[in-house]
C-alpha positions, 0 to 999 in steps of 0.5 A: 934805543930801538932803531927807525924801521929804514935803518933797519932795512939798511942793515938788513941790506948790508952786504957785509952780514953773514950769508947763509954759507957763512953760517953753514960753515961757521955754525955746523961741522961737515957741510956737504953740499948738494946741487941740482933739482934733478929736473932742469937746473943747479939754481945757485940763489938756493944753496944747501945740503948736509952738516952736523950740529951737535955731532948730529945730523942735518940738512940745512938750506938757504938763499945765498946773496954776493958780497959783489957784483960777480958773486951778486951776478953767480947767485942771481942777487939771491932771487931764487928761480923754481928749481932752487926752491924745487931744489930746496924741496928735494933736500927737505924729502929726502930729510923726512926721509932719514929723519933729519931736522930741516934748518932754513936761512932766509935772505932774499928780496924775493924769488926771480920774476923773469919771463923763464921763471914764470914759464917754469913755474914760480908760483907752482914751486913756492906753493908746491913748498909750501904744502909739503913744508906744512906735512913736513914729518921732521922738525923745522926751524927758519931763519930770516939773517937778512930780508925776507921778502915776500913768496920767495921768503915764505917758500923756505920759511913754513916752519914750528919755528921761526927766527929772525936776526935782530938786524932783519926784516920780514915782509910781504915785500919791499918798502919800495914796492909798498910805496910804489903801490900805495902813494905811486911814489917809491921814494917814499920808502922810508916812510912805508917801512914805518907802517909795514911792522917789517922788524923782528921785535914788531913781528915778535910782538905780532907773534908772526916771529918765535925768537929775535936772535941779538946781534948786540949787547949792552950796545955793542955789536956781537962779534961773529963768534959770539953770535954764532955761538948763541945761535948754535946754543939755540938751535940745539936746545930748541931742536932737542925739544921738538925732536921729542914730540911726536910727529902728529903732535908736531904737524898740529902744532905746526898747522895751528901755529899758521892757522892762528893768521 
């Protein structure tokens, strides 16, 4: 039985699901990682780096949420400033630049909107992202494991394929900000994730979404093991099938894939 979309967004929520370092030790070999956007700052909401899948290499980035308040106030409640995401982009050239692939994980509610970060240039890093991600010259694969909210989600999400997590949501923002918008009236949030199609299997139907990456089976729920296994099956057999295009044949299908919106 498929759940109500404000269940969903209370799962996609929970502060016990995996985050993005979780699966970047759990799921590759040799993570290292890399800090700083060589300009102003280590934004620690943007975590990335290298590993190997596969016994080869990769570079893997992703917006790291707390589990607590300490870990939620280190990584800003994983709303990223403009150095993660100019952070994020140096990681992602300097995969281009030895051929490696780029895998994303994504969990943000949005990028910061503080008075610094709009001095600094928000809204110039996720479009700056944005433009490099589309001629990108590696293979790229995103992964909503949580939210997926608004630019901040989009800014590391431009990719020739993107997956959600059963259990995630995806949207151009919050049940809250949408109610707040439309009826003035935030409390009416369950009923606005209702209409936004924010769940993985309605962005699937809507071909906004590749692949829905089960976290149960037969009603119970997968233990992390499992899930991170079938993860690591996909992510190899999908890559190996991008590496072989060509990059023009890659960036077309890239571009028509966001193009069809």
């Amino acid at each position: 039985m498929s759940k109500a979309a404000h269940e969903v967004v209370k799962l996609a929520r929970r502060q016990d699901r995996l985050t993005a370092l979780d699966f970047f030790e759990q799921l590759f070999e040799g993570f290292e990682e890399f800090h700083g956007d060589r300009l102003f700052a280590d934004d620690q909401a943007v975590v990335g780096g290298i590993a190997l899948l596969d016994k080869k290499p990769v570079t893997v980035i992703g917006i790291q949420k707390g589990r607590n308040l300490p870990e939620n106030l280190k990584r800003n409640f994983g709303q990223a400033h403009p150095e993660g995401y100019r952070k994020a982009l140096r990681l992602m050239k300097q995969a281009e630049k030895f051929q490696r692939p780029v895998i994303t994980f994504i969990n943000t509610a949005g990028a910061y909107c503080g008075i610094g970060a709009e001095e600094r240039g928000e809204g110039e890093a996720i479009a700056r992202n944005l433009l490099e991600m589309a001629d990108l010259k590696v293979p790229i694969i995103a992964i909503i494991i949580g939210e997926g909210g608004s630019g901040g989600a989009l800014a590391l999400a431009l990719g020739d394929q993107v997956w959600m997590l059963e259990n995630s949501i995806y949207a151009i923002l919050s049940p809250e900000g949408f109610a707040s918008i439309l009826w003035k009236d935030g409390s009416r949030a369950q009923e606005a994730a209702e209409l936004m199609k924010i769940t993985a299997k309605e962005l699937q139907q809507l071909g906004v979404v590749d692949k829905v990456i089960q976290e149960k089976m037969q009603n119970d729920q997968l233990d992390v093991e499992e899930l991170i296994q079938r993860l690591k099956v996909e992510l190899v057999y999908t890559l190996k099938q991008l590496c072989k295009l060509e990059i023009d044949e890659l960036l077309m299908h890239r571009y028509a894939r966001f193009r069809k919106f």
